[in-house]
C-alpha positions in Angstrom: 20.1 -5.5 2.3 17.9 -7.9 0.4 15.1 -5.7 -1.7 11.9 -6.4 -3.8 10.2 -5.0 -6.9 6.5 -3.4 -6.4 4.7 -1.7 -9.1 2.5 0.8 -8.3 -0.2 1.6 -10.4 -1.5 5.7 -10.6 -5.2 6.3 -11.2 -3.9 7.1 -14.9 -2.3 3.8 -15.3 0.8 4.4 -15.4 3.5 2.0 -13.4 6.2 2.8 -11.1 8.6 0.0 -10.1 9.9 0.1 -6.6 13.0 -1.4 -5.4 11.9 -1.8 -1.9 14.1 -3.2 1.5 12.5 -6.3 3.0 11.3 -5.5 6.7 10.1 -2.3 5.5 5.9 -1.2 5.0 4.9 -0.8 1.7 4.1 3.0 2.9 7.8 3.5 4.4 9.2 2.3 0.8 6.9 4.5 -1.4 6.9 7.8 0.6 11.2 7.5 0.4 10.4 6.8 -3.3 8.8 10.2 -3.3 5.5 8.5 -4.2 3.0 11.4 -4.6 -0.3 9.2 -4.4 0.6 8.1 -1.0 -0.4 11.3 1.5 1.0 8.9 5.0 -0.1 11.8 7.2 0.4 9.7 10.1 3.5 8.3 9.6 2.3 4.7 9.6 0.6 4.9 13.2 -2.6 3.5 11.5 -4.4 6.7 12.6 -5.4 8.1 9.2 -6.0 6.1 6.4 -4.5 8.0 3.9 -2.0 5.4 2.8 -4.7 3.5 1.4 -4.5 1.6 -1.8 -6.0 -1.8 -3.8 -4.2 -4.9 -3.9 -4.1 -6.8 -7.3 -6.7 -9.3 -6.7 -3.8 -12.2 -7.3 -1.7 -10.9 -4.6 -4.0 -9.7 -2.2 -4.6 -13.9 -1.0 -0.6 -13.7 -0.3 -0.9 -11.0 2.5 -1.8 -11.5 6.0 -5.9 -10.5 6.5 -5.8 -6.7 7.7 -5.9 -6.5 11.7 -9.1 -4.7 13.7 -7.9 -1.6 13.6 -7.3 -1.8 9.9 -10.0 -2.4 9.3 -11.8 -0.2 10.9 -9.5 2.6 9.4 -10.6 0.9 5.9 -14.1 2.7 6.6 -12.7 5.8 6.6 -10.5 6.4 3.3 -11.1 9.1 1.1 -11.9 6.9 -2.2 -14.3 4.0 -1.3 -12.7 0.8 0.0 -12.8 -2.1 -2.3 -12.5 -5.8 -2.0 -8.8 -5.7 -2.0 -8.4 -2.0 -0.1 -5.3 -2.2 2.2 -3.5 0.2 3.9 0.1 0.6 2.9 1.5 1.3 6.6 0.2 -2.6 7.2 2.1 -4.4 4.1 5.0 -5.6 5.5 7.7 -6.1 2.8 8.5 -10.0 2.4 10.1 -11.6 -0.7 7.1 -13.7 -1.3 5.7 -10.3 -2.3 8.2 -9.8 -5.2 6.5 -8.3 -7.9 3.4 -7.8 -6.4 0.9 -5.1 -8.3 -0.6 -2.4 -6.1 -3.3 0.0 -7.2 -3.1 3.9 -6.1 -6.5 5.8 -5.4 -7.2 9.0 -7.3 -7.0 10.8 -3.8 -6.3 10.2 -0.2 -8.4 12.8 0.6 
């Protein structure tokens, strides 16, 4: 099982390093993490938008560009979607994305 490291970054600053399995979504590795920030109501069925969060501006060029129905689902998080807002559920875990800084919103809600 080949894993990564992701820091997450709470609305107070403070970072939490993931050691997350390749294959899985970002949202999959930080809800078995016990991540509080990320709500995932849906499971990652990209039906509620509260596994939202901001990818580091250096990073966010690295990921595929969100799908449709991402986006659409960007325009309905409970913090205001940014330049780099991604959902979670849609990051797939590569290990090009080693490292890679991700932003939490104050609220999903």
């Amino acid at each position: 099982m080949q894993c990564i490291a992701v820091e997450l970054v709470n609305s107070a600053g403070e970072v939490q390093t993931l050691q997350a399995q390749v294959g899985r979504s970002l949202m999959q590795a930080a809800v078995a993490a016990g991540v509080q920030d990320i709500a995932a109501d849906c499971g990652g069925s990209l039906s509620c938008a509260t596994c939202h969060v901001f990818v580091d501006a250096a990073w966010s060029a690295r990921l595929p560009p969100p799908g449709t129905d991402e986006e659409a689902m960007l325009d309905m998080t409970g913090v205001p979607r940014q330049p780099h807002s991604r959902l979670s559920c849609q990051i797939a875990l590569v290990p090009a994305l080693h490292g890679m800084r991700v932003h939490l919103p104050p609220s999903q809600y």
